[in-house]
C-alpha positions as MATLAB code, in Angstrom:
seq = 'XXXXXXXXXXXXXXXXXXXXXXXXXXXXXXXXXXXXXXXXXXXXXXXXXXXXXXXXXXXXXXXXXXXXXXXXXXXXXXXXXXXXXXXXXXXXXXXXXXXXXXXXXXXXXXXXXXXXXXXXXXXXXXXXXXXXXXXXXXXXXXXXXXXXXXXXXXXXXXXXXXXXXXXXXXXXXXXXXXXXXXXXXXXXXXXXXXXXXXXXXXXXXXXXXXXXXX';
ca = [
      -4.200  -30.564   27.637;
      -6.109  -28.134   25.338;
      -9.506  -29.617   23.959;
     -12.019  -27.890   21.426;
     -11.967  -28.196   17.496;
      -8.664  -28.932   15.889;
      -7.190  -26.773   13.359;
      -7.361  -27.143    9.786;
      -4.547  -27.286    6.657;
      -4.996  -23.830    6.493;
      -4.619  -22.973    9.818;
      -1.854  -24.982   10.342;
       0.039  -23.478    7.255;
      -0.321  -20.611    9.109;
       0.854  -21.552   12.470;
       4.087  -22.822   10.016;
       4.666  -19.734    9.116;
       4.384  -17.983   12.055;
       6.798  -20.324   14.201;
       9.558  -19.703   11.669;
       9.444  -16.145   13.248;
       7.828  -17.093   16.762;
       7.606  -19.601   19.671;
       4.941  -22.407   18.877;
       3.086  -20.994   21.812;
       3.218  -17.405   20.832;
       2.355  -17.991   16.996;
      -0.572  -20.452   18.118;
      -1.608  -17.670   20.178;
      -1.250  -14.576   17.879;
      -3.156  -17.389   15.189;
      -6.111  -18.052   16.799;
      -6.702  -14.201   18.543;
      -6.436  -12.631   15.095;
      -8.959  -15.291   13.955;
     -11.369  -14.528   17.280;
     -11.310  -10.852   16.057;
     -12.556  -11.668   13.074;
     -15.213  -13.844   14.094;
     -13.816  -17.326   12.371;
     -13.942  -19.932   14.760;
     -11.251  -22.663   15.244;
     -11.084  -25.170   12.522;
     -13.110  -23.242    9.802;
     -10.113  -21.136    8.145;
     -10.534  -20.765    4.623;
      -8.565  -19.246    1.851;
     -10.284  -16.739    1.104;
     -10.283  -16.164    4.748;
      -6.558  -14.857    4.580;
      -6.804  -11.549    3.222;
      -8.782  -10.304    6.311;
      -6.484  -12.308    8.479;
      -3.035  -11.365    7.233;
      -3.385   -7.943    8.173;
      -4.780   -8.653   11.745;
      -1.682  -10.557   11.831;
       0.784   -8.054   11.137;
      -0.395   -6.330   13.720;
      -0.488   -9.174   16.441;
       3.242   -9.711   15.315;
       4.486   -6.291   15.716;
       6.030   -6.403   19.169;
       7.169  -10.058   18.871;
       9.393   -9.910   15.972;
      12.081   -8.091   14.733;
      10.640   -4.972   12.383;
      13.436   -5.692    9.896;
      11.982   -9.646    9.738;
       8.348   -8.504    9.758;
       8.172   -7.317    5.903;
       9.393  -11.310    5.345;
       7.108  -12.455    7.342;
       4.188  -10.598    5.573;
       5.258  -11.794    2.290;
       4.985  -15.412    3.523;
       1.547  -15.425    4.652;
       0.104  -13.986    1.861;
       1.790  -15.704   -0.268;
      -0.547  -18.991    1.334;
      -3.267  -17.433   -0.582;
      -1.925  -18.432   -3.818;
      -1.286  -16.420   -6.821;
      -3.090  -13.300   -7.487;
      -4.291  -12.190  -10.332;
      -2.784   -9.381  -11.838;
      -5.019   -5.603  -11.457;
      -5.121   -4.194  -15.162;
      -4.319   -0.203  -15.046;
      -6.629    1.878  -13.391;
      -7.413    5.638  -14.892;
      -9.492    7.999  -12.462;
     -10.324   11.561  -13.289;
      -9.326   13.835  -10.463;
     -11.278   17.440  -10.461;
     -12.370   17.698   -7.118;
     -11.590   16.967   -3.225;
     -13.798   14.022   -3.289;
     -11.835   12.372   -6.338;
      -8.718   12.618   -3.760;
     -10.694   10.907   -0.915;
     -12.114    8.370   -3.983;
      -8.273    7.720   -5.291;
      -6.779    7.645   -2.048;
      -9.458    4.949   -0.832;
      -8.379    2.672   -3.916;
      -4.966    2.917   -4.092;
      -4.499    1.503   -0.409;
      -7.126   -1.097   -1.510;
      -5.100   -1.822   -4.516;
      -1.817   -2.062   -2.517;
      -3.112   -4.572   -0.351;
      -4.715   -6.544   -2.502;
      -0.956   -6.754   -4.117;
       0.216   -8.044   -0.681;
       1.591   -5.064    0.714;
       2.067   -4.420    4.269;
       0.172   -2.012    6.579;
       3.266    0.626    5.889;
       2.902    0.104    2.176;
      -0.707    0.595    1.910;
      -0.171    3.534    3.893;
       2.712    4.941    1.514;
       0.679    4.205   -1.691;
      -2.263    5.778   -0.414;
      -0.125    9.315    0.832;
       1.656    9.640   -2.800;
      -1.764    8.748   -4.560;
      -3.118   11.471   -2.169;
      -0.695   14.318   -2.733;
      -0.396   13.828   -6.655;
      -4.084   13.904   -6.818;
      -4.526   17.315   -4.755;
      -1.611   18.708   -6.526;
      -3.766   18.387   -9.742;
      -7.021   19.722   -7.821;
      -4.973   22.603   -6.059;
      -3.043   23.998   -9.089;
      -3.915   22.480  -12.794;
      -7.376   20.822  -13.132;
      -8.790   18.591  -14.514;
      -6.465   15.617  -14.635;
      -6.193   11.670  -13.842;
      -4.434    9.291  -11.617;
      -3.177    5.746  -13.023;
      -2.632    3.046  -10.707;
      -1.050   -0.341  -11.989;
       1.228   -2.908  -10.402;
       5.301   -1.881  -10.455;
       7.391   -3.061  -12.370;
       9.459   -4.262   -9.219;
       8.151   -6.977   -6.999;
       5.682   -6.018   -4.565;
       5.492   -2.170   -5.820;
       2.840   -0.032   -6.771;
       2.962    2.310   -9.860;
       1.314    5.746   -9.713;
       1.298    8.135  -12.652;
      -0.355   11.626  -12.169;
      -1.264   13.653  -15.284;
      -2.819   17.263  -15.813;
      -2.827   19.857  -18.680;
      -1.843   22.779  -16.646;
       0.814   25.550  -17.312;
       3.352   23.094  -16.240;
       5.704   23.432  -13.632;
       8.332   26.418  -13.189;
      11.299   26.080  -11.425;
      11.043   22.482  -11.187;
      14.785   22.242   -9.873;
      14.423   24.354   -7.102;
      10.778   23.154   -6.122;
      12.592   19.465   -6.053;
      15.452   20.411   -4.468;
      13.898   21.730   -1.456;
      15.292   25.491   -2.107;
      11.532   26.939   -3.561;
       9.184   28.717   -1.405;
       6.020   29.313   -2.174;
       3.038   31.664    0.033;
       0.734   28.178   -1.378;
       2.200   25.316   -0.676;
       3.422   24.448   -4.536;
       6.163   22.165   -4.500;
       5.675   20.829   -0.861;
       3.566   17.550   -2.184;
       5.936   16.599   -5.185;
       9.063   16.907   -2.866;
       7.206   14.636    0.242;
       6.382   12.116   -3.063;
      10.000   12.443   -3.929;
      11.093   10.986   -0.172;
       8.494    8.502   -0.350;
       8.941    6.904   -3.826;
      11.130    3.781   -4.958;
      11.346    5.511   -8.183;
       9.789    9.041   -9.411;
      10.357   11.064  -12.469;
       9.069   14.622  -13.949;
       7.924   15.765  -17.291;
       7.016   19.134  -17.522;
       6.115   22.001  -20.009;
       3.306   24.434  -21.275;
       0.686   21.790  -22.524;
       1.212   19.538  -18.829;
       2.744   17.682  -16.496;
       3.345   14.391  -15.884;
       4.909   12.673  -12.735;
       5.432    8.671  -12.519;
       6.539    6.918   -9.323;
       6.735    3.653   -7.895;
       6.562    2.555   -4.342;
       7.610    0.028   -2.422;
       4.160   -2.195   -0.455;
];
């Protein structure tokens, strides 16, 4: 029989969730080594714990359930930490490599703190990434917006700069432009990436808005 401190209500919401997807053995187990990692003993889970522990879980998970159940999963164990309140738009100026580096940094922050998964952080942080050096490579100055999606659990990223504008546009988003710098190769990777993206272009700017999926 196991002895030591007994778990709390949050803990054992936790170890709920987690045997919907999991043996009780297993998700007890995954439970209690994400908390070890992190330093919070048995029995003194909190809340506010949960954002730190959530992602420690995703990754204890990974080879123990299905990858098309995991994103459900995710969505149920942060949902324990109650509703969140909603980020206001964000506007950062982007004129040099380190504003790319700065953006990037936030937008994963801001996906997660939205509840998205390891993957979605990852995505929102790649098309913050490639608008942003897009505007420092060909047409600076110019800013980033980040704000939640409209859809559930989606990021929205707006890119704006008061360059030239964008010639060609079809070809450079259908694949068929070539270019000795690279132009072109960012927006169409965004393009794969995005839940939703659209382009305004013409002699006083361009604009591009996407949303992706956390």
């Amino acid at each position: 029989m196991r002895t030591g401190a007994r778990t709390n209500d949050v803990e054992h919401a936790v170890a709920i969730t987690l045997r919907r997807y999991l043996s009780e053995i297993l998700a007890d187990s995954v439970r209690r080594r994400a908390q070890a990692a992190l330093g919070i003993a048995e029995g003194s889970l909190a809340v506010a714990d949960l954002s730190r522990l959530v992602p420690r879980l995703e990754q204890g998970v990974k080879l123990f359930v299905d990858p098309a159940l995991q994103p459900a999963l995710m969505r149920e164990l942060a949902a324990l930490e109650g509703p969140r309140p909603v980020p206001a738009r964000e506007s950062h100026a982007i004129t040099t490599e380190e504003d790319i580096s700065r953006v990037r940094i936030r937008a994963r922050e801001l996906a997660l703190e939205l509840g998205a998964t390891s993957l979605g952080a990852q995505r929102a942080a790649t098309v913050t990434s490639e608008l942003a050096r897009n505007i420092v490579a060909y047409a600076p100055p110019g800013s980033v917006d980040l704000e939640p999606g409209r859809g559930e659990r989606t990021l929205a990223i707006r890119a704006v700069d008061r360059g030239p504008g964008i010639a060609m546009l079809d070809e450079v988003l259908g694949g068929a432009y070539r270019s000795r710098t690279g132009l072109g190769k960012g927006l169409l990777g965004v393009k794969r990436i995005a839940l939703r993206f659209e382009v305004k272009t013409g002699p006083n700017g361009t604009t591009v808005e996407t949303e992706v999926a956390l």
